[in-house]
C-alpha positions as CSV (number, residue, x, y, z in Angstrom):
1,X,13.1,-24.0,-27.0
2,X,9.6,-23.1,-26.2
3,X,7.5,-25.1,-24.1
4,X,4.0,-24.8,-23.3
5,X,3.1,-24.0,-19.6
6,X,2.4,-27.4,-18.0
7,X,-0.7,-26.0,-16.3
8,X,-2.7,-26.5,-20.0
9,X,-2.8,-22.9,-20.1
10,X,-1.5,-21.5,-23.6
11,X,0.9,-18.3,-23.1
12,X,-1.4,-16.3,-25.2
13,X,-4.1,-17.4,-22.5
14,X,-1.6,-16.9,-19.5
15,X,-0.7,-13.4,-21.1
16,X,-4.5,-12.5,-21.3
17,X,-5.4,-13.4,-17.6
18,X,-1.8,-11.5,-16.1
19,X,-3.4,-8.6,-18.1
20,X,-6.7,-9.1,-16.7
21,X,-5.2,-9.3,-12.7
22,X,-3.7,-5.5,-13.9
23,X,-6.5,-4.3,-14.8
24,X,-8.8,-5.1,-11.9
25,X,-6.1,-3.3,-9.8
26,X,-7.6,0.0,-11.6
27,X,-11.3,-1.0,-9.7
28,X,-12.8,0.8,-7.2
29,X,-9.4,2.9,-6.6
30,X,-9.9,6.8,-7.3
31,X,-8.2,5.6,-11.0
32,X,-9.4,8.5,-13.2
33,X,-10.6,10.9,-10.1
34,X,-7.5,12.6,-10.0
35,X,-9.2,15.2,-7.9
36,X,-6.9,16.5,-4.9
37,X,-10.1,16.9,-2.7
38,X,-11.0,12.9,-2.7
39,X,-8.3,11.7,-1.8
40,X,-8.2,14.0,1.2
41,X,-11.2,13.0,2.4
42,X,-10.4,8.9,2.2
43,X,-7.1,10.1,3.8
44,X,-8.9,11.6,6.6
45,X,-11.7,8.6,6.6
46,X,-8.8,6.0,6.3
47,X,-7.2,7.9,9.3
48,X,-10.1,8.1,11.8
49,X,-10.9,3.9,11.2
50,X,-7.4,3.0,11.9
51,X,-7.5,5.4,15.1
52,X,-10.6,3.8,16.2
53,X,-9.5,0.2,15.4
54,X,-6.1,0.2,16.8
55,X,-5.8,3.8,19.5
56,X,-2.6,3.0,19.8
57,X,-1.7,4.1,16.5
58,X,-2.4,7.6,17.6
59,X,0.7,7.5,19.6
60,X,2.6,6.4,16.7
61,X,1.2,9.1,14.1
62,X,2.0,11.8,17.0
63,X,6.0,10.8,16.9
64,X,5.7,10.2,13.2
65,X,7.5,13.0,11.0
66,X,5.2,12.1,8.4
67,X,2.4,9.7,7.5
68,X,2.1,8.1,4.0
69,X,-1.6,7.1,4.0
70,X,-2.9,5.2,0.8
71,X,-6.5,4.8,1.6
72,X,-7.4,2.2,-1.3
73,X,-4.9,-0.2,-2.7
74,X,-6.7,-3.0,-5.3
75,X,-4.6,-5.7,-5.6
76,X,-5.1,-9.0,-8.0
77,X,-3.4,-12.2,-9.4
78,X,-3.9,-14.8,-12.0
79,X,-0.7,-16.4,-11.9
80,X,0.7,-13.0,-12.3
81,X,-0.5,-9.8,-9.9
82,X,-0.6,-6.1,-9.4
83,X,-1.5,-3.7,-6.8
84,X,-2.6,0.2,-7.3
85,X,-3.4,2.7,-5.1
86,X,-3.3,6.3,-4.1
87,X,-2.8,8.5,-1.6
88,X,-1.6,11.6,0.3
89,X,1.6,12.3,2.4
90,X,1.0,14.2,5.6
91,X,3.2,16.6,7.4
92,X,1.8,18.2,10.7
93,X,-1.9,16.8,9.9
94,X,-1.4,18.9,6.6
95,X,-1.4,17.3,3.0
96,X,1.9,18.0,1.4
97,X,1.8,15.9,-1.7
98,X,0.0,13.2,-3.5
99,X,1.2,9.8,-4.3
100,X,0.6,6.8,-5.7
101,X,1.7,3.1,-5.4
102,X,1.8,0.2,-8.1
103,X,3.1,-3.2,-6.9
104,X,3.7,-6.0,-9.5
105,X,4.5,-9.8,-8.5
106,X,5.1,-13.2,-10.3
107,X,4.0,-16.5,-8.9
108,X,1.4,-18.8,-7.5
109,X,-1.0,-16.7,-6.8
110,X,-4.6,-16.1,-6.8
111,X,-7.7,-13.4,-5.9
112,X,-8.3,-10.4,-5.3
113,X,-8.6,-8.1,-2.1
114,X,-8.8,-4.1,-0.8
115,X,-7.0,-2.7,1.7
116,X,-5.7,0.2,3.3
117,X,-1.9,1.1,4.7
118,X,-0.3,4.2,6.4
119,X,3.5,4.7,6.4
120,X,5.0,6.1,9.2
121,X,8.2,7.9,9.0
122,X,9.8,8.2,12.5
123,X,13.1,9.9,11.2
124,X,13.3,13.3,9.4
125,X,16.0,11.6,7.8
126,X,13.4,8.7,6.5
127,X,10.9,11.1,5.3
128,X,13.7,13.4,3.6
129,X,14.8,10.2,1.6
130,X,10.9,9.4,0.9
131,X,10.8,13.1,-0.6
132,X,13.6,13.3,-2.2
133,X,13.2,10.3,-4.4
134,X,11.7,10.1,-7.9
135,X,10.2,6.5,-7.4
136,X,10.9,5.2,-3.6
137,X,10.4,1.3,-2.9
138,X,9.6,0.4,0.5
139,X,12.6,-1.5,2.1
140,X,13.7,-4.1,4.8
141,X,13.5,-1.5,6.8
142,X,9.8,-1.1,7.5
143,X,8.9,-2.9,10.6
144,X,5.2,-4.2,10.3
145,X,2.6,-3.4,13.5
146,X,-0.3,-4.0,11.9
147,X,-0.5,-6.9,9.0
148,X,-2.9,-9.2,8.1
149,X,-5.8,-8.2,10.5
150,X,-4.0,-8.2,13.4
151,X,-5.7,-7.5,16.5
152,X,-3.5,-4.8,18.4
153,X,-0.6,-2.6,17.7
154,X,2.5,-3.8,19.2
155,X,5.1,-0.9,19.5
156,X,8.0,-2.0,21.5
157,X,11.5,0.2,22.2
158,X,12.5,-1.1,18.5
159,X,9.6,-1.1,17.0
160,X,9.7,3.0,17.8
161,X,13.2,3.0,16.7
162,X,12.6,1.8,13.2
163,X,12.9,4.8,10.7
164,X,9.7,3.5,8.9
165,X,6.5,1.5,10.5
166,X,3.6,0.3,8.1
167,X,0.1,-0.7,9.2
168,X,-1.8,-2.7,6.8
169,X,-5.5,-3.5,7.5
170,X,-9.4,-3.0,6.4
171,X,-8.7,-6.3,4.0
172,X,-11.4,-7.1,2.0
173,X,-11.8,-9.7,-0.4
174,X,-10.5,-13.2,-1.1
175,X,-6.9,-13.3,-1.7
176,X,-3.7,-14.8,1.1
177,X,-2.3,-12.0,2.4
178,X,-1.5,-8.4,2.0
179,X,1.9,-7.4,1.8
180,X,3.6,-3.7,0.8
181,X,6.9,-5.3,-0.5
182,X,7.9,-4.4,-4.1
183,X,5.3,-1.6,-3.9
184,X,6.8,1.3,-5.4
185,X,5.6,5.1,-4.5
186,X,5.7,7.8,-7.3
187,X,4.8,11.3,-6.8
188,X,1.7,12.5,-8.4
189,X,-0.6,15.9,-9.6
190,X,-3.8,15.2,-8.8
């Protein structure tokens, strides 16, 4: 039996403003720039403001096998959200592909925000599975070092031990919290 939402809303309405939330993910992004040479350059920008934010991270990104650096990601929610981003995966300082990263998610929810994250893959092993894969979803395994505005980087003994370590900061905007879970990563020809 069909109900109507108790929050007044009307599905058709509810429908409209999920649809709405997805589309604002496409703002302000690089959606429709596919060009190979602008992401490179918010790569490289996105790079030198988390260096000089959080120095530390300079030691992580020198162990790293590879960084994952998505310069942009849009995310908003009505009720129902979405996130989109892209970005470039770097190998020795040197772009090796493109990516990009769509996250979806159901629930109370509400705003919008930008925001910036780097993957690092401390494992060979982690960055040959990351490669390898035809649409890779970040896992348990990430450890978190920089979420949420945090003020430093803390990189313990298992924090440098974890085969993936995400940084998530430069938040802008009005919405609780910025999180990569659920985000999924897809290979991409700019």
């Amino acid at each position: 039996m069909n109900k109507p939402l108790s929050t007044g809303l009307s599905r058709r309405a509810f429908a409209l403003s999920a649809v709405s939330a997805l589309g604002l993910t496409a703002c302000g992004n690089g959606v429709g720039s596919n060009n190979a040479a602008k992401i490179d350059a918010r790569v490289d920008v996105t790079l030198q403001q988390m260096f000089d934010m959080y120095p530390n991270t300079r030691e992580l990104a020198d162990k790293a096998a590879g960084l994952l650096v998505m310069p942009v990601m849009t995310e908003a929610a009505f009720g129902l959200g979405g996130a989109y981003g892209r970005g470039a995966l770097r190998v020795d300082g040197v772009t090796v592909d493109y990516y990009s990263a769509v996250k979806g998610s159901a629930g109370f929810q509400l705003g919008a925000q930008q925001y910036a994250h780097v993957l690092f893959f401390m494992t060979q092993d982690a960055l040959a599975d990351f490669r390898r894969s035809s649409g890779w979803a970040l896992g348990a395994d990430a450890v978190y070092v920089l979420k949420d505005q945090g003020d430093s980087v803390s990189a313990d003994t298992n924090t440098l031990t974890s085969p993936i370590i995400a940084a998530v900061f430069g938040q802008a905007g009005l919405y609780a919290g910025a999180s990569l879970e659920g985000a999924k990563y897809t290979r991409i020809i700019p």
